[in-house]
N, C-alpha and C positions, 0 to 999 in steps of 0.2 A: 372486431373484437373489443370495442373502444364501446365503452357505454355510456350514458349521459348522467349516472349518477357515480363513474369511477372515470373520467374523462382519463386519456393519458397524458398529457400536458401535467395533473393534479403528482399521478403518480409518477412521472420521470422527477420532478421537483422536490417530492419527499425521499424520492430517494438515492438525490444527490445531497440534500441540507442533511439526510442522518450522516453522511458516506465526509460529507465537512467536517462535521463535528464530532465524529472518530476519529478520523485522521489527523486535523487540528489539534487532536488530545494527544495523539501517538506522536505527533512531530514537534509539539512543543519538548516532548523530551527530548525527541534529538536533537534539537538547537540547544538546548539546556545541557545537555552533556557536552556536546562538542565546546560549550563556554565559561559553562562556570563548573561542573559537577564534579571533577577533580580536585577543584578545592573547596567545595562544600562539603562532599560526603568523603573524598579520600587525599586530605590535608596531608600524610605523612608519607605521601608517593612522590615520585617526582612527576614531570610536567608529560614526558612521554608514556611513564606507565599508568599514572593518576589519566590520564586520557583514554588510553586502550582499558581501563579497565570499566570508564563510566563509559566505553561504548560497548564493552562486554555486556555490562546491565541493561545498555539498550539491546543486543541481541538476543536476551534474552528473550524477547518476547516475542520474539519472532520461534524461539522454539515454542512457546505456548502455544504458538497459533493455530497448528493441526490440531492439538487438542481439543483448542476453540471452534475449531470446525466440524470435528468429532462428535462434540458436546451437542451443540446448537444447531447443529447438521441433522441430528437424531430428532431434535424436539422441532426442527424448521419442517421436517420431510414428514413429521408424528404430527405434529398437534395445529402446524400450520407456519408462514413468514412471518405475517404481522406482529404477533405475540411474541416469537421470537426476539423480532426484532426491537421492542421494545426493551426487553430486558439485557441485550447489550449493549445497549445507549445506555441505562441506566447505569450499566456496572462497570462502563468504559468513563463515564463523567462523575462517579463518586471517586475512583481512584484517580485519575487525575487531579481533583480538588484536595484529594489527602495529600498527594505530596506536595502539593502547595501548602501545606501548614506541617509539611514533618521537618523537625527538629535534625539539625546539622551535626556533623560528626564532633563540634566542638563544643557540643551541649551535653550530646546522650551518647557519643561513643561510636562502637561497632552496628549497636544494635539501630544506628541509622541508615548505615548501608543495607543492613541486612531488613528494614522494611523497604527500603526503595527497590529491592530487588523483589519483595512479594507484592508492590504494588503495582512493578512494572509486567511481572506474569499475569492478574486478576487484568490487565491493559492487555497484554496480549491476546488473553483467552478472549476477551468479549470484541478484541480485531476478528480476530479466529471466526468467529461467528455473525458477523458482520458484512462483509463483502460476498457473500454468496444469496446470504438473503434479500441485499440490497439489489443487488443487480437480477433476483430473479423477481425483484417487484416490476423491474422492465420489460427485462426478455420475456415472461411468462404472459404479459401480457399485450406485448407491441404488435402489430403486424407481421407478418412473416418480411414482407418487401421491406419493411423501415424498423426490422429489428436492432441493426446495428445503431442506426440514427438513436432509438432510444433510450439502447444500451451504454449510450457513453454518457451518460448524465452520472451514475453513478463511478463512472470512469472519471469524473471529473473532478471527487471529491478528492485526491490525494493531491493535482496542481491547486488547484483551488485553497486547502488548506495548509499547504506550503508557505503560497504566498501571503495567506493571513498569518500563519506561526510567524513567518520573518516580520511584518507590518507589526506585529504587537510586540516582541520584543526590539525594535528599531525604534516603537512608539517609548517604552522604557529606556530604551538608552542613552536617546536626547532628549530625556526629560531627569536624567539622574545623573549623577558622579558615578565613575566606575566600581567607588566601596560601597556606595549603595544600592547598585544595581550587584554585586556580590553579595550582600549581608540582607536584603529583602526583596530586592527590583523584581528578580529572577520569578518569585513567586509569583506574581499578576499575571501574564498568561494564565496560568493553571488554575488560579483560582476563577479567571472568567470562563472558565469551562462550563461553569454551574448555569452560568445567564445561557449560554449555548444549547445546553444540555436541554432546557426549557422550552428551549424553541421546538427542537427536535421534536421532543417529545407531542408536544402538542399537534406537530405537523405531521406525526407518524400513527399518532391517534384518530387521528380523522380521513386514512384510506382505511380501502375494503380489504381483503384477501383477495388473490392471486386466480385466475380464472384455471390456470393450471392444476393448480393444489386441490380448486374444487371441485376438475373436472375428472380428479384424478377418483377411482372408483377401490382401490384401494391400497390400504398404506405399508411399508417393509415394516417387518418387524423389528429388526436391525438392519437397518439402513447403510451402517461402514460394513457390515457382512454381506450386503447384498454388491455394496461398490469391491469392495475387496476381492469377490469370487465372479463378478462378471465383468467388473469396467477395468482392472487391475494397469490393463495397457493405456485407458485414457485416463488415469489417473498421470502415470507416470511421465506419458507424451506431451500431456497437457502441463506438468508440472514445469521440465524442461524447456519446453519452449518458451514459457513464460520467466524462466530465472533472468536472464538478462535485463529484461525491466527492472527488475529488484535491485541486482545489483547497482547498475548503471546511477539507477533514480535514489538509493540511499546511500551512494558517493557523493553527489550529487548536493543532497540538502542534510548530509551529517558528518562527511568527511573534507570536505571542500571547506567547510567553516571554518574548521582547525585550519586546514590549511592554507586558508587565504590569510588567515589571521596569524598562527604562530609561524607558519615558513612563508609567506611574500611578504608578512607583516603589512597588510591592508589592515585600515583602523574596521573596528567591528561593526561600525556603522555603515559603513561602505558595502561590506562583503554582507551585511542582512539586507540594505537594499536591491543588491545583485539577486540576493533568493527571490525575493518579488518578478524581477523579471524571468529569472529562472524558470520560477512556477508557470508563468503565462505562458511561454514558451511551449512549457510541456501541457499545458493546455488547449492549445493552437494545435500543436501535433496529434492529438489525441483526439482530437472532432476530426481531422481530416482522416484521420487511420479509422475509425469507427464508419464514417461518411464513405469512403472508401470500399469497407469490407461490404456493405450491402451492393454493391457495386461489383467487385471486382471477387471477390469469394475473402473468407477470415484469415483463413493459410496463405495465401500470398500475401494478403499487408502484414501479415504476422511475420512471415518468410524475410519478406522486402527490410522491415526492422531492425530484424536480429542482422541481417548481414548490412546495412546501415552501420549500426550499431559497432560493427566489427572492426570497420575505417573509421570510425570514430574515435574507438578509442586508443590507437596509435596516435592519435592527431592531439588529442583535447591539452595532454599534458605541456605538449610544448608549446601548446599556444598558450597555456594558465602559466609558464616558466618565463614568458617573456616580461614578466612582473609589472604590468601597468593596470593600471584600474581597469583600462579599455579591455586588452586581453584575458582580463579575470571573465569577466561578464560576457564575454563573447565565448569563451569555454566552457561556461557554467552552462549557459544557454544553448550550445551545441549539443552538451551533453547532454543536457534534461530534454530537450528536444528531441533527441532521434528516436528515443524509448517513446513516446507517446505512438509512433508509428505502428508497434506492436501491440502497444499496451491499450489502443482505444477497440480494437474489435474483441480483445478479450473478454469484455463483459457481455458478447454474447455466444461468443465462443466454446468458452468451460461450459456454460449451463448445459449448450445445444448437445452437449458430448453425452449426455448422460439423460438418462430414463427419471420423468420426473417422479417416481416413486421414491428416488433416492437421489435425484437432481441436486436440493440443498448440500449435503453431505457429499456428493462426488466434486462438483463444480470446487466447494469452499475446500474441498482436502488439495487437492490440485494447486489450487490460487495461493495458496498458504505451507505447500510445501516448497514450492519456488520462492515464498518468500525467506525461510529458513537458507535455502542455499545459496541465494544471492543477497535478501539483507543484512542476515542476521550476519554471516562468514565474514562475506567482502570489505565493509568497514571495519569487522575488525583486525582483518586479515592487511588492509590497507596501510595502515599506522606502523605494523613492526616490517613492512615490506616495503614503503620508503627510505624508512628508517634504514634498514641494511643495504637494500640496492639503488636507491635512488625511485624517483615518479617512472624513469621509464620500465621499471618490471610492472610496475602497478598498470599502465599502460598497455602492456604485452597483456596481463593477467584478465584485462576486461576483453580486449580482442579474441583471447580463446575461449572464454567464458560463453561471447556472442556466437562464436563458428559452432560451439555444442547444440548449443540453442538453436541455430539456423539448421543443423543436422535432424537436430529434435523436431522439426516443425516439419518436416520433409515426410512421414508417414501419415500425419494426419491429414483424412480428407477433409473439403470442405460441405461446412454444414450450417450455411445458410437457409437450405428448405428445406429442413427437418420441421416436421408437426409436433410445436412441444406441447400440444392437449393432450398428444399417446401417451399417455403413459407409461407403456410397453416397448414404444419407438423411439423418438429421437435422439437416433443410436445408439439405443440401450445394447443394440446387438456389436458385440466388439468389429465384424467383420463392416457393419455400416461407418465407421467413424475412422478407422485405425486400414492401411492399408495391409494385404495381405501380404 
């Protein structure tokens, strides 16, 4: 399937650098909320509600995101990825640049929070649209034997750009005073999105279209009616089993920050170092989990994960409690760890679920409706639930999150040799993918 003028080497590579520089854009806000955004945009809060509420704004976008799926799912699966694809980078890297130059609640008022919240939806929507195209620039065209090996390239972009969110803002903050990493530091991330952005683009413009899309003979007309009325259970299964990643991994690199910092009281610089290793962490696990599923089938390392995951998160808090630098980072690192187990066969997992006539659109509503219920909730659900009961409900709260998830993964079959050239097949049919 590998051709000499679209090698797959070209396209796993484009479409891990777009999958960077999304998620770099998307995570520089989380670190920016979890540190300064409570007293940039919501000065007259205090420290525990001014925090829950600029991770509210971060969750927001995680509801955009099915819409972003919806949206771009329609023109991904209509008009092609490429194209697509292009104009989510674009409108995921202009809004990140703007709130790099919007004006602070002690300049213009409400009407600051209240752009940061539509620039962080215009952020969501073009995430929304984004990880499904990306990873069907892989799946759609990798080998059947080494789909998953190619499929975690674009699995790669969210450690990957973790560990740079942390590196650029660690790079600001030993290089400024703490008022000024408050009153402008904060900005430089966001505004190096644009040099990012550039890259992408160039790298994104110079693959082909997808052998799938073009082998496809013809196109849904509504594409969320055609997932909605035939895939409805692999949308749902697939959602599920996938929430734990979310959860787990935006505890992880947006609620951990707060908390290394305002309850262990680790200096900031410490605990943004720790995200670097974090990120690799969950990078390592994520090529083994993807390396794996071509191996061993998607649902059992997906399986293996979620209940990983489950003993994990009994454990992680009392080892981050034992308050030493040593045990932050061995926490951090557990935690973002065990989720890559699940999270590396996913990128070819969703696609394979679904009929590529409407592949874009089912895969990306899937991917993105677990993200709503494990990123968007969990972190914010995390802050008022220490808050009252201490780390170990939060604790308890990810344990059972992971057993739903490991329950959820239990009907779907595996779907490593599905033909995604059918357009018609690879398990378009519910009884092929979904047990009966």
């Amino acid at each position: 399937m590998t051709r000499s003028g679209n090698p797959m080497t070209r396209i796993a590579l484009a479409s891990m650098t777009g999958t960077v520089i999304e998620f770099y854009d998307f995570f520089v806000y989380g670190t920016a909320a979890a540190l300064v955004f409570n007293k940039v945009f919501f000065p007259e809060l205090g420290a525990v509600q001014g925090t829950a509420l600029a991770f509210a704004t971060f969750g927001v976008a995680f509801v955009a995101r099915p819409f972003g799926s919806i949206v771009f799912g329609h023109f991904g699966d209509r008009i092609g990825r490429k194209r697509t694809l292009v104009t989510t980078l674009l409108i995921m890297g202009l809004s990140t640049v703007a709130i790099g130059i919007l004006p602070s609640a002690s300049s213009i008022g409400v009407i600051a929070a209240l752009a940061l919240v539509v620039l962080r939806i215009a952020q969501g929507v073009a995430v929304g649209g984004e990880w499904a195209g990306a990873t069907l620039l892989t799946a759609e065209n990798a080998p059947k034997a080494k789909r998953g090996k190619y499929a975690l390239f674009p699995q790669l972009g969210p450690s990957v750009a973790f560990a740079l969110s942390s590196a650029t803002f660690l790079l600001t903050a030993l290089t400024m005073s703490s008022a000024s990493f408050l009153a402008w530091g904060w900005r430089l991330p966001f505004l190096g999105s644009l040099l990012l952005v550039g890259i992408g683009l160039y790298v994104r413009l110079k693959i082909e279209e997808t052998s799938a899309f073009k082998a496809t003979k013809s196109v849904a007309k509504i594409p969320m009616f055609e997932v909605a009325t035939r895939q409805p259970l692999q949308v749902f299964f697939g959602a599920m089993a996938t929430t734990t990643v979310f959860a787990y991994f935006y505890i992880g690199v947006t609620y951990l920050t707060t908390y290394g910092t305002a309850v262990l009281h680790h200096p900031r610089t410490t605990v943004l170092a720790f995200g670097i290793l974090g990120g690799l962490s969950f990078a390592v696990t994520t090529i083994l989990g993807a390396i794996g599923s071509d191996r061993f089938g998607r649902r059992r390392m997906v399986l293996i994960g979620n209940l990983a995951s489950a003993a994990i998160g009994l454990v992680t808090f009392p080892i981050l409690n034992l308050g030493t630098p040593l045990s932050f980072v061995i926490g951090m690192c557990v935690l973002l760890g065990v989720v890559g187990i699940a999270y590396g066969p996913v990128g070819a997992l969703l696609p394979e679920l679904f009929a590529a006539r409407y592949r874009y659109t089912g895969a990306g509503l899937a991917y993105n409706l677990a993200g709503v219920i494990g990123g968007a909730v969990t972190p914010l659900f995390a802050t008022q639930l220490v808050a009252a009961y201490g780390s170990s409900a939060l604790g308890l709260y990810l344990c059972g999150l992971a057993l739903v998830s490991a329950l959820c993964t239990v009907p779907l079959r595996d779907t490593r040799h599905v033909d995604m050239l059918n357009a018609d097949t690879a398990s378009g049919a519910p009884a092929e993918s979904v047990r009966s």
